[in-house]
C-alpha positions as CSV (number, residue, x, y, z in Angstrom):
1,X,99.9,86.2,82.1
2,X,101.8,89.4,80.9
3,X,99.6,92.2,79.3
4,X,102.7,94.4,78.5
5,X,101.4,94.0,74.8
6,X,98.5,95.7,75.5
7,X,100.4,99.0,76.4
8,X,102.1,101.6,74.7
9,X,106.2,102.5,75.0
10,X,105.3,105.4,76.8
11,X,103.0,103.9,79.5
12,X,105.9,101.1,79.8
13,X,108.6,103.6,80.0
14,X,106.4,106.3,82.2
15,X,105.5,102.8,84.3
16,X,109.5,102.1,84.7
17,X,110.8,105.1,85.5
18,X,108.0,105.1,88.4
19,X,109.0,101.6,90.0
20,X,112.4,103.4,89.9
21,X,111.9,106.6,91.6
22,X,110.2,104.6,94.7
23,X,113.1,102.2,94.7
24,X,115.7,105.4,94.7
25,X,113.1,107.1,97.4
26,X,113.4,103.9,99.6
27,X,117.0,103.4,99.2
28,X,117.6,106.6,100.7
29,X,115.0,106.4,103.1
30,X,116.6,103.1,104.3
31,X,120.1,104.5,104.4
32,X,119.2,107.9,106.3
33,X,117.1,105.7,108.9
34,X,120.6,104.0,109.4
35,X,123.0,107.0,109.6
36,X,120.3,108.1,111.8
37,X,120.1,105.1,113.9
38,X,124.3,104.8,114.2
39,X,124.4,108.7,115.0
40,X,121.8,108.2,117.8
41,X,123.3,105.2,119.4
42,X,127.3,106.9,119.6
43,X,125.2,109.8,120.8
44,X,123.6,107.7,123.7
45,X,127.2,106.0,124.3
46,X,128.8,109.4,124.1
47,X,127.5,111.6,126.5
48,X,126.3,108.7,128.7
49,X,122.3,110.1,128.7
50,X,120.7,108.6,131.9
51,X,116.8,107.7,131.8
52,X,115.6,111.4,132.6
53,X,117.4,113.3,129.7
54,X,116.7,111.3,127.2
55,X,113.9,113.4,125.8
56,X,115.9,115.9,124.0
57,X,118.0,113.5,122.6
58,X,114.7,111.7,121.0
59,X,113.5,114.8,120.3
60,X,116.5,115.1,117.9
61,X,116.3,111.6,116.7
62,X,112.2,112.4,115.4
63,X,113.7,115.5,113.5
64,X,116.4,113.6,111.7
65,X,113.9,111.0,110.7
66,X,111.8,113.7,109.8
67,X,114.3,115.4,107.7
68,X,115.6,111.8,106.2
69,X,111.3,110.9,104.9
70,X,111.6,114.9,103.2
71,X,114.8,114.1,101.7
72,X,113.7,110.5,100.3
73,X,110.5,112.7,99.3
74,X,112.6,115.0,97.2
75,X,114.7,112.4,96.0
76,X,111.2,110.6,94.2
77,X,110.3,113.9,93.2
78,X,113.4,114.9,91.5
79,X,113.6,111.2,89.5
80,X,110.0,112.1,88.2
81,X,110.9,115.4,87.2
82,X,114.1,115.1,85.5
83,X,112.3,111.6,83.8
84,X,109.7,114.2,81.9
85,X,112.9,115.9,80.3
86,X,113.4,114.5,77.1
């Protein structure tokens, strides 16, 4: 059963522009988690890391992923903020 005709345009709209902000904060979460994962695996190939030194390189690897969930964080924040511009 839809209830969309119980709700204003502005509560659909505000409701829309939501659903879109998390799909453009997982799209780049998604895509930074692969350039991440193709970075860290030529990385691994590259310098031919043995068992022992792989720490730093994972240390690495938890930054980036870090840095891509802040950047997919910003992303959602920035669709909200320029939707309130009207």
């Amino acid at each position: 059963m839809k209830r969309r005709a119980m709700f204003s345009s502005r509560l659909e709209r505000r409701r829309q522009v939501r659903r879109f902000a998390r799909l453009v904060g997982v799209t780049v979460f998604v895509i930074g988690l692969g350039l991440v994962a193709v970075f860290a695996v030529q990385g691994l190939d590259f310098l031919g890391i043995a068992e022992a030194d792989r720490l730093p390189l994972g240390a690495v690897v938890l930054g980036a992923i870090g840095a891509v969930f802040a950047l997919s964080l910003v992303a959602y924040a920035a669709v909200r903020m320029f939707s309130r511009i009207d």
